[in-house]
PDB file with SEQRES, HELIX, SHEET and CRYST1 records, atoms N, CA, C and O in Angstrom:
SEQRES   1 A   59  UNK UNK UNK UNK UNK UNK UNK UNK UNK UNK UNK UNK UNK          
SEQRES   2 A   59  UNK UNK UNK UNK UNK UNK UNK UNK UNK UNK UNK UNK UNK          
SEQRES   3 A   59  UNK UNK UNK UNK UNK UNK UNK UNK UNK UNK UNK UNK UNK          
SEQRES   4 A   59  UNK UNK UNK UNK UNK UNK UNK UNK UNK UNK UNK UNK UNK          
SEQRES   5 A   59  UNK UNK UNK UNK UNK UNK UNK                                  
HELIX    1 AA1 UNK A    3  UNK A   16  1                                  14    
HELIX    2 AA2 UNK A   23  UNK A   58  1                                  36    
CRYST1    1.000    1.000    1.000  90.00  90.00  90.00 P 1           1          
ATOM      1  N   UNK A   1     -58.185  94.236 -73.169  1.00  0.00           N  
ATOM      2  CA  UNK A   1     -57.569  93.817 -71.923  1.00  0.00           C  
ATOM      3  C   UNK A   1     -56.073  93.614 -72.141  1.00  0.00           C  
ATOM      4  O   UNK A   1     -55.668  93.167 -73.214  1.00  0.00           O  
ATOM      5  N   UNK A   2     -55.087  93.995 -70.959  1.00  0.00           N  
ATOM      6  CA  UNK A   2     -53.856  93.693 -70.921  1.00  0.00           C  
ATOM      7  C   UNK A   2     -53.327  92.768 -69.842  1.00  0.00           C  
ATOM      8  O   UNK A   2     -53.907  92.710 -68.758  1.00  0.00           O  
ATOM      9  N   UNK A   3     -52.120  91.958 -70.127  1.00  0.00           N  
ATOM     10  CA  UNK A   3     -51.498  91.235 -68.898  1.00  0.00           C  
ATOM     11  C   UNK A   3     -51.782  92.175 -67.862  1.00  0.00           C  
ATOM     12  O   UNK A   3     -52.555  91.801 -66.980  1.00  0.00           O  
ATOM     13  N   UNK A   4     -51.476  92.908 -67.825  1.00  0.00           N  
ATOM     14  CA  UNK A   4     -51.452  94.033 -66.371  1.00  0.00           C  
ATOM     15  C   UNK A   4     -52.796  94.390 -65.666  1.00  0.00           C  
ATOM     16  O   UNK A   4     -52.929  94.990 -64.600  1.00  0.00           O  
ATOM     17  N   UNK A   5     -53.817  93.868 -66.535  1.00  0.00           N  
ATOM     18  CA  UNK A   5     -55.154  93.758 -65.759  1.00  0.00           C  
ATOM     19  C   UNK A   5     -55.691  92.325 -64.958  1.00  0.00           C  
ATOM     20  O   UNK A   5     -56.573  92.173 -64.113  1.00  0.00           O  
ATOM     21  N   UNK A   6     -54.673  91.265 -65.670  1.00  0.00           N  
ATOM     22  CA  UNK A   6     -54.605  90.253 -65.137  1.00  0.00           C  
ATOM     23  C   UNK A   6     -54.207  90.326 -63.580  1.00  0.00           C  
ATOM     24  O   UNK A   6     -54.887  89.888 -62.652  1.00  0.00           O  
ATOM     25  N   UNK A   7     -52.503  91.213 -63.457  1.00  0.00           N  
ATOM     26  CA  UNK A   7     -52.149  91.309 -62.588  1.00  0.00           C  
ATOM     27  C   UNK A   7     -52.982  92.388 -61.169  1.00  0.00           C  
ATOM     28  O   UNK A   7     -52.781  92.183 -59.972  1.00  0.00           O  
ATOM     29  N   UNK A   8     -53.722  93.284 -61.625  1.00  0.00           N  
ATOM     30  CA  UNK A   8     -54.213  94.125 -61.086  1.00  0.00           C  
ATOM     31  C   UNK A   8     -55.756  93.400 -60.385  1.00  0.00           C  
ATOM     32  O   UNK A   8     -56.198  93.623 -59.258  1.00  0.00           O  
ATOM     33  N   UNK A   9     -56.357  92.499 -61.446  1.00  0.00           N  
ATOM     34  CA  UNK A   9     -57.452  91.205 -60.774  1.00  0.00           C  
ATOM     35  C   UNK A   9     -56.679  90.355 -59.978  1.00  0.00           C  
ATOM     36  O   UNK A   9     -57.467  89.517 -59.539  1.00  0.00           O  
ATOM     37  N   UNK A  10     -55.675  90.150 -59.605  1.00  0.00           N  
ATOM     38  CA  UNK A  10     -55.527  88.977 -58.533  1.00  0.00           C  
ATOM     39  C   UNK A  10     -55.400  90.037 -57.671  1.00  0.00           C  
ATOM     40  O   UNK A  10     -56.095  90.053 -56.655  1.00  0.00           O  
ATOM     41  N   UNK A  11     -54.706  90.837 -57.883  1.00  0.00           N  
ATOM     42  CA  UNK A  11     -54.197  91.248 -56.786  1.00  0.00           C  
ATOM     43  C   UNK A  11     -55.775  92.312 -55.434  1.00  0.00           C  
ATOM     44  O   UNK A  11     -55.788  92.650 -54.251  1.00  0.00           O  
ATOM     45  N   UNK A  12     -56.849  92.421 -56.702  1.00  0.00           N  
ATOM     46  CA  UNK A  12     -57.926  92.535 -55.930  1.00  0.00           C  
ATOM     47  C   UNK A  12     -58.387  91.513 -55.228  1.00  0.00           C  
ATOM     48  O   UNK A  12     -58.545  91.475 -54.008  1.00  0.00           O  
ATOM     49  N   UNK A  13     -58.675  90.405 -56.269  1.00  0.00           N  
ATOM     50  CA  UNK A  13     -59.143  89.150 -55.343  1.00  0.00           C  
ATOM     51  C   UNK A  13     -58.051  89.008 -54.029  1.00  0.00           C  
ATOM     52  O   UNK A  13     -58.522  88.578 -52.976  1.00  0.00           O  
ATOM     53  N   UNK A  14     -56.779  89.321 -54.074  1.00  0.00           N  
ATOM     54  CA  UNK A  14     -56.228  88.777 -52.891  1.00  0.00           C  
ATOM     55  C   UNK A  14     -56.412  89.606 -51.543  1.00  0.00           C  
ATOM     56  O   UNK A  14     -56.222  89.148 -50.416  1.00  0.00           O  
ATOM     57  N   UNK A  15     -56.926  91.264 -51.933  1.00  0.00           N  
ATOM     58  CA  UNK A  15     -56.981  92.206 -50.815  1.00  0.00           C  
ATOM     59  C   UNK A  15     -59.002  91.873 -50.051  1.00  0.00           C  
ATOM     60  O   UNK A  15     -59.443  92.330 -48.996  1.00  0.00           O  
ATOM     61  N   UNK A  16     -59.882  90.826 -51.235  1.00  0.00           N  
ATOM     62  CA  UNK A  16     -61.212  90.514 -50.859  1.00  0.00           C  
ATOM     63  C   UNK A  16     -61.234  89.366 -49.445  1.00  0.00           C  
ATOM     64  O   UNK A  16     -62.025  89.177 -48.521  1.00  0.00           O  
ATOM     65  N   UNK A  17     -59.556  88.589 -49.976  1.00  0.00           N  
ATOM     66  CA  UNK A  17     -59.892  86.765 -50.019  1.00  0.00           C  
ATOM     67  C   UNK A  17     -59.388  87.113 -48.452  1.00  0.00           C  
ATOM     68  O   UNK A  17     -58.353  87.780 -48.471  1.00  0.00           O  
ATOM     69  N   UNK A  18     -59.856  86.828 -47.167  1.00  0.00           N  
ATOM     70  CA  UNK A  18     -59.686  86.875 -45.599  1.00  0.00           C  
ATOM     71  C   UNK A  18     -59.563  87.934 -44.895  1.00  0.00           C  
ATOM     72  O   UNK A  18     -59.099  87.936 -43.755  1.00  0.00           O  
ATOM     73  N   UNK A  19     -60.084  89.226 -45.686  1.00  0.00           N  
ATOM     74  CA  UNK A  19     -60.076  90.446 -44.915  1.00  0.00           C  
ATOM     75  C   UNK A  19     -61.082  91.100 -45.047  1.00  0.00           C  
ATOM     76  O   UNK A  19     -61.224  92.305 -45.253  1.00  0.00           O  
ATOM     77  N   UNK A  20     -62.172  89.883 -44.866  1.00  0.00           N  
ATOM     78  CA  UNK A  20     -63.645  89.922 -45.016  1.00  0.00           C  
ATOM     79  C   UNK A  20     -64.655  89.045 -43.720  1.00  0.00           C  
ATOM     80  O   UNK A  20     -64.438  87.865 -43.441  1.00  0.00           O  
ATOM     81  N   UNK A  21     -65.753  89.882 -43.041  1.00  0.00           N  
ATOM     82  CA  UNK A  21     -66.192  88.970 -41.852  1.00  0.00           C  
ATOM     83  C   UNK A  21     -66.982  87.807 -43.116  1.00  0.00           C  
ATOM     84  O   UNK A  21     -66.809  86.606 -42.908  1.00  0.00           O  
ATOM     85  N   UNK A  22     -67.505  88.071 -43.903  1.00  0.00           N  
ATOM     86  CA  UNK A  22     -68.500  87.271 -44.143  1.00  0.00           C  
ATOM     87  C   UNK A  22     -67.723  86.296 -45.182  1.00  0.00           C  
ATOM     88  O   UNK A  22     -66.761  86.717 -45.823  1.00  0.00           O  
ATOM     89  N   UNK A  23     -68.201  84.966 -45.309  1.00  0.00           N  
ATOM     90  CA  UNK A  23     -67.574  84.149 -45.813  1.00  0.00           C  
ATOM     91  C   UNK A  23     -67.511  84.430 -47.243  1.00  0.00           C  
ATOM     92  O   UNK A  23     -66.520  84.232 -47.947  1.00  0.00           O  
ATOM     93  N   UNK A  24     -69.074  85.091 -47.781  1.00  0.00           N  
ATOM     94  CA  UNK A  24     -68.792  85.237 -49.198  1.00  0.00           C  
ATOM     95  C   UNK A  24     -68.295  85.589 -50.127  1.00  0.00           C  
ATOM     96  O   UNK A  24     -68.513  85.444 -51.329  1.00  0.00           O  
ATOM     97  N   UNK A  25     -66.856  86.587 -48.965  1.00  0.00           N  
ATOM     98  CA  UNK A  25     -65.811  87.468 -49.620  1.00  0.00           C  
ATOM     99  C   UNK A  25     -65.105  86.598 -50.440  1.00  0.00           C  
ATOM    100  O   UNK A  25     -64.864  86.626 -51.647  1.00  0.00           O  
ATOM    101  N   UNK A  26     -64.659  85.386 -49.057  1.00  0.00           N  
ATOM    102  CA  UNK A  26     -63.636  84.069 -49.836  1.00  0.00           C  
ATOM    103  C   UNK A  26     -64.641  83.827 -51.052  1.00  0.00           C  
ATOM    104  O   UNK A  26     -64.298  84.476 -52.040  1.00  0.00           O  
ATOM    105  N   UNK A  27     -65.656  83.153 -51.216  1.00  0.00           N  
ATOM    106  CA  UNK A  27     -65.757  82.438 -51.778  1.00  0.00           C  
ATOM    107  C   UNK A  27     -66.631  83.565 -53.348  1.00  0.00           C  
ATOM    108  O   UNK A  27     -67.364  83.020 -54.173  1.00  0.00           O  
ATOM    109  N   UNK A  28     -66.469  84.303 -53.369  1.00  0.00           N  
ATOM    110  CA  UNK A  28     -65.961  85.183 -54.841  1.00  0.00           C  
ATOM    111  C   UNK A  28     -64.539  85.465 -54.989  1.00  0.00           C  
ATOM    112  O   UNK A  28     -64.165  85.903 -56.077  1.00  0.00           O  
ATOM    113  N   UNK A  29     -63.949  85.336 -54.339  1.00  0.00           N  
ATOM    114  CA  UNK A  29     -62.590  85.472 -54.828  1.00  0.00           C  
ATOM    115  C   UNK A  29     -61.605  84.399 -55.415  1.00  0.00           C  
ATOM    116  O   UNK A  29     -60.646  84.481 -56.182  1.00  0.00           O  
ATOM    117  N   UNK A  30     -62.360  83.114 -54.600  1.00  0.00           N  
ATOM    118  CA  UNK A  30     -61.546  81.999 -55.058  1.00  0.00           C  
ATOM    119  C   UNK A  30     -61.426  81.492 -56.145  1.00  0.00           C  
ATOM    120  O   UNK A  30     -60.352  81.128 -56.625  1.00  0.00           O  
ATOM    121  N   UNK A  31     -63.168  81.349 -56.990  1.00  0.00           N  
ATOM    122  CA  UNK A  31     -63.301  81.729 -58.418  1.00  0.00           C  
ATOM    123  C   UNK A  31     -61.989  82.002 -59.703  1.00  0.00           C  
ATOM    124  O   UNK A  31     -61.345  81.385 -60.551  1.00  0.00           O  
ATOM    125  N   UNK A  32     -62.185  83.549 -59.051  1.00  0.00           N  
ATOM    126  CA  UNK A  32     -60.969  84.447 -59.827  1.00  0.00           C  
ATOM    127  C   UNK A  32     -59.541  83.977 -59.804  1.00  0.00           C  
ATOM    128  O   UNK A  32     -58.827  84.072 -60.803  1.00  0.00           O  
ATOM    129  N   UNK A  33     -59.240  83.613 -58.985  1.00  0.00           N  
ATOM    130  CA  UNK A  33     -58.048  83.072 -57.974  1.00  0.00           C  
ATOM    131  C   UNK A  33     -57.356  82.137 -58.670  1.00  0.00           C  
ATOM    132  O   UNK A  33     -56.214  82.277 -59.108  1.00  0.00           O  
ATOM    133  N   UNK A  34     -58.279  80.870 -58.805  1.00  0.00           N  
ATOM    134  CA  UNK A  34     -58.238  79.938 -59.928  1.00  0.00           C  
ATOM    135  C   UNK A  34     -58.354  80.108 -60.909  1.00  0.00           C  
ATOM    136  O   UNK A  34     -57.283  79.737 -61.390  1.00  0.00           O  
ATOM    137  N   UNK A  35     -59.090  80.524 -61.847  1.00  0.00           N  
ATOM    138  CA  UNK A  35     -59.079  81.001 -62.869  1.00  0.00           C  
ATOM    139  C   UNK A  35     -57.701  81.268 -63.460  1.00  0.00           C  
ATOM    140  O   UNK A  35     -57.241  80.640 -64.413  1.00  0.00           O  
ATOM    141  N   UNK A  36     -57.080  82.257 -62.812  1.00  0.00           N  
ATOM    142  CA  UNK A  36     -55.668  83.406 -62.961  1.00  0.00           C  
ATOM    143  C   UNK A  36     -54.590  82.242 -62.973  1.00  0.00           C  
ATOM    144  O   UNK A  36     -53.607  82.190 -63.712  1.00  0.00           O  
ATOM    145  N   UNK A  37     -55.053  81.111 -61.792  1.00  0.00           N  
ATOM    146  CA  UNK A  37     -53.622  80.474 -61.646  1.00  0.00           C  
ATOM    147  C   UNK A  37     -53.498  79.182 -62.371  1.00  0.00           C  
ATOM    148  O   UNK A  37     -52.339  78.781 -62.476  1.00  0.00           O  
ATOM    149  N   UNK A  38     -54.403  78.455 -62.885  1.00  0.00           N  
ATOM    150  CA  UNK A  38     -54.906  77.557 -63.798  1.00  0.00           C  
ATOM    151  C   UNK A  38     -54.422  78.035 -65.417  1.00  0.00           C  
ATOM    152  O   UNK A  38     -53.567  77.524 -66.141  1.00  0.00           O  
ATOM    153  N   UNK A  39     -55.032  78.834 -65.584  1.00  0.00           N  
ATOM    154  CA  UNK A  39     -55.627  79.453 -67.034  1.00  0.00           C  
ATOM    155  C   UNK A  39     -55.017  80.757 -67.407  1.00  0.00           C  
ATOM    156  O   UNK A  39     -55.582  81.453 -68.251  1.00  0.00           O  
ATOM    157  N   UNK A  40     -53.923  81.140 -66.853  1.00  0.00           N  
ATOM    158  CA  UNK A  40     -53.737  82.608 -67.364  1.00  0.00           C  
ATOM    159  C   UNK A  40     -52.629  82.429 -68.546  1.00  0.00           C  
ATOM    160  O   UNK A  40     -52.385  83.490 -69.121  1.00  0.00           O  
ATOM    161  N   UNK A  41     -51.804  81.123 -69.093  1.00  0.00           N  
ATOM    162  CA  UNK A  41     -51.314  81.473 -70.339  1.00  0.00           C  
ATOM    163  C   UNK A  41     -52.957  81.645 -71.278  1.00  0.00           C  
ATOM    164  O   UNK A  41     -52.999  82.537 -72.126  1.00  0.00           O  
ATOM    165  N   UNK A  42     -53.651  81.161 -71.157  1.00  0.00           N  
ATOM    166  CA  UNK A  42     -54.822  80.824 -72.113  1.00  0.00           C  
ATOM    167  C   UNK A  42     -55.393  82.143 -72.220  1.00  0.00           C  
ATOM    168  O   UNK A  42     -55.521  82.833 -73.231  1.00  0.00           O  
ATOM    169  N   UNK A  43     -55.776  82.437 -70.815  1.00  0.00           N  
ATOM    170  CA  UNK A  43     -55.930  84.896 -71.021  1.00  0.00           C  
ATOM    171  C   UNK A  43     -55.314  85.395 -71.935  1.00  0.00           C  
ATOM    172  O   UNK A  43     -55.801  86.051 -72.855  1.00  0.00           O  
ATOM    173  N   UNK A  44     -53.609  84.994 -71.677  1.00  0.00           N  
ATOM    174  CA  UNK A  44     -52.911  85.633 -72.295  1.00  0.00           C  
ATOM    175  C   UNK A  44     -52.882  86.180 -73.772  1.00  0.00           C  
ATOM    176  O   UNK A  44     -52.664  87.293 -74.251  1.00  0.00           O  
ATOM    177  N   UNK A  45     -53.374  84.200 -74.618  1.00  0.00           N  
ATOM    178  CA  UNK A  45     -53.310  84.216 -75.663  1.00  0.00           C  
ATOM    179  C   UNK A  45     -54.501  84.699 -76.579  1.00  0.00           C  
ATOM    180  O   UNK A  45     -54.573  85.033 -77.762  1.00  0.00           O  
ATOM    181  N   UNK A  46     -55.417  84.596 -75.528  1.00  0.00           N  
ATOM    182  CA  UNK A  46     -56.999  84.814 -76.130  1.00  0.00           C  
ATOM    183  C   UNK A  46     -57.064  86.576 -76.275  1.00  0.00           C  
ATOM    184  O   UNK A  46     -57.678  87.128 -77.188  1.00  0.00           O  
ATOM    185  N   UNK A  47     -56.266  87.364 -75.129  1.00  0.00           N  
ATOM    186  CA  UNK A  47     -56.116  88.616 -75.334  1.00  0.00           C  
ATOM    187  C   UNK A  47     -55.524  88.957 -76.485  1.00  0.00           C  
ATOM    188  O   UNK A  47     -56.019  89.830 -77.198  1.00  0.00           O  
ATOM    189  N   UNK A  48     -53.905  88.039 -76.953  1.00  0.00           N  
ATOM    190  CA  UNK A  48     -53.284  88.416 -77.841  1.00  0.00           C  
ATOM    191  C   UNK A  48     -53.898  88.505 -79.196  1.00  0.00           C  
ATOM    192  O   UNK A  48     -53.567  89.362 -80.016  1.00  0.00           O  
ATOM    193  N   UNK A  49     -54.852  87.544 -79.415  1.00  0.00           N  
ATOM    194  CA  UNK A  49     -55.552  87.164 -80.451  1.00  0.00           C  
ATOM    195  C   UNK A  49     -56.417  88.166 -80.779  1.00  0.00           C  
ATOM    196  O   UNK A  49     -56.466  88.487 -81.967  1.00  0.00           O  
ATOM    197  N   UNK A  50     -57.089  88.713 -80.015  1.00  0.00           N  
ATOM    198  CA  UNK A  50     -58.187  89.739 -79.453  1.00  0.00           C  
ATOM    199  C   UNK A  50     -57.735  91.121 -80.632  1.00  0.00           C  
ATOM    200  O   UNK A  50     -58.097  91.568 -81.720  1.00  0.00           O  
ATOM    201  N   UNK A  51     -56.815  91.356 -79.662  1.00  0.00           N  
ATOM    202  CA  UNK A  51     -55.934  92.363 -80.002  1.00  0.00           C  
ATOM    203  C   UNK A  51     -55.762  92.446 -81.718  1.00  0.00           C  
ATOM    204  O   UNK A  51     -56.134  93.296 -82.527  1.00  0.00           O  
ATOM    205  N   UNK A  52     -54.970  91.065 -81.885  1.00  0.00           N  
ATOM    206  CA  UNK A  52     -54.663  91.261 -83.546  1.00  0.00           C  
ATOM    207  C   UNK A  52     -55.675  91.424 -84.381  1.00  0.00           C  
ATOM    208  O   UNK A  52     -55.774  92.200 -85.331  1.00  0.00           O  
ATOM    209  N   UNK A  53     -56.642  90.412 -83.843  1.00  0.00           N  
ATOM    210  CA  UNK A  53     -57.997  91.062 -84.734  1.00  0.00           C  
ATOM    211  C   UNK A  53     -58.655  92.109 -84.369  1.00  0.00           C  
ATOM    212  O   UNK A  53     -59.447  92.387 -85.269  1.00  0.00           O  
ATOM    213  N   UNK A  54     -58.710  92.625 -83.754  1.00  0.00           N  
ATOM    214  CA  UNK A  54     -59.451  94.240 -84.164  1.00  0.00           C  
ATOM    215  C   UNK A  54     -58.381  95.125 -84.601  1.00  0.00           C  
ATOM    216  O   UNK A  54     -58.736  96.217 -85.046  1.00  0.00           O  
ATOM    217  N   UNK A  55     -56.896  94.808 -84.549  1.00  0.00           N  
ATOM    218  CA  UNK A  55     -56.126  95.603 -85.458  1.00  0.00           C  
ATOM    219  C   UNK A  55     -56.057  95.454 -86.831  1.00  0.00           C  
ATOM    220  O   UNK A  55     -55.944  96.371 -87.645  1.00  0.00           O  
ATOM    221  N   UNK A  56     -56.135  94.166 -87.085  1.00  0.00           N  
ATOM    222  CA  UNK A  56     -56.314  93.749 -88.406  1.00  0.00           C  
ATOM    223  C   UNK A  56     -57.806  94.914 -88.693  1.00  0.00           C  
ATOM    224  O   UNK A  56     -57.696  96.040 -89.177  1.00  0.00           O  
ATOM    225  N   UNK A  57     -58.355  94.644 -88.507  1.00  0.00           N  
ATOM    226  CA  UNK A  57     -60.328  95.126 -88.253  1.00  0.00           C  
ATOM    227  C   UNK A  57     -60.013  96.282 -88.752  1.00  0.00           C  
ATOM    228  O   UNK A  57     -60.215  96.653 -89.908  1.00  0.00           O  
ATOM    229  N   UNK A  58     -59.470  96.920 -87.817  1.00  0.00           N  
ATOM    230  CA  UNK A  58     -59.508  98.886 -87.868  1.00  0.00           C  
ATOM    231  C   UNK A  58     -58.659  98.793 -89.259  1.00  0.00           C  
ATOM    232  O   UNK A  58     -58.882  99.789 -89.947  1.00  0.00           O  
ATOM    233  N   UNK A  59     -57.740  97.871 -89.872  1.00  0.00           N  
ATOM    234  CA  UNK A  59     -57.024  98.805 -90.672  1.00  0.00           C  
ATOM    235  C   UNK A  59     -57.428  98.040 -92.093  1.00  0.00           C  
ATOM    236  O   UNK A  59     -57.027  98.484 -93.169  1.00  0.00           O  
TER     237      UNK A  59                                                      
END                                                                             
């Protein structure tokens, strides 16, 4: 995963979150929503980490 998938998930949740008849659109999106806006240095770093170890890994 990259920052830019971060950015590419909100920006789905935001095209789900009120341009939906049924309520359950909001309420899967809000989830994500929070998540992203709470917690996304913590994505960030858990990706970065991610990353180094399976590079470390492969080599």
């Amino acid at each position: 995963a990259s920052p830019d998938e971060i950015d590419a998930l909100w920006e789905v949740s935001k095209q789900i979150e009120g341009h939906t008849i049924c309520a359950l659109g909001d309420g899967a999106a809000w989830p994500v929503q929070g998540l992203i806006r709470h917690f996304r240095p913590v994505l960030e770093e858990r990706m970065a980490t991610f990353a180094a170890t399976k590079k470390a890994i492969a080599n």
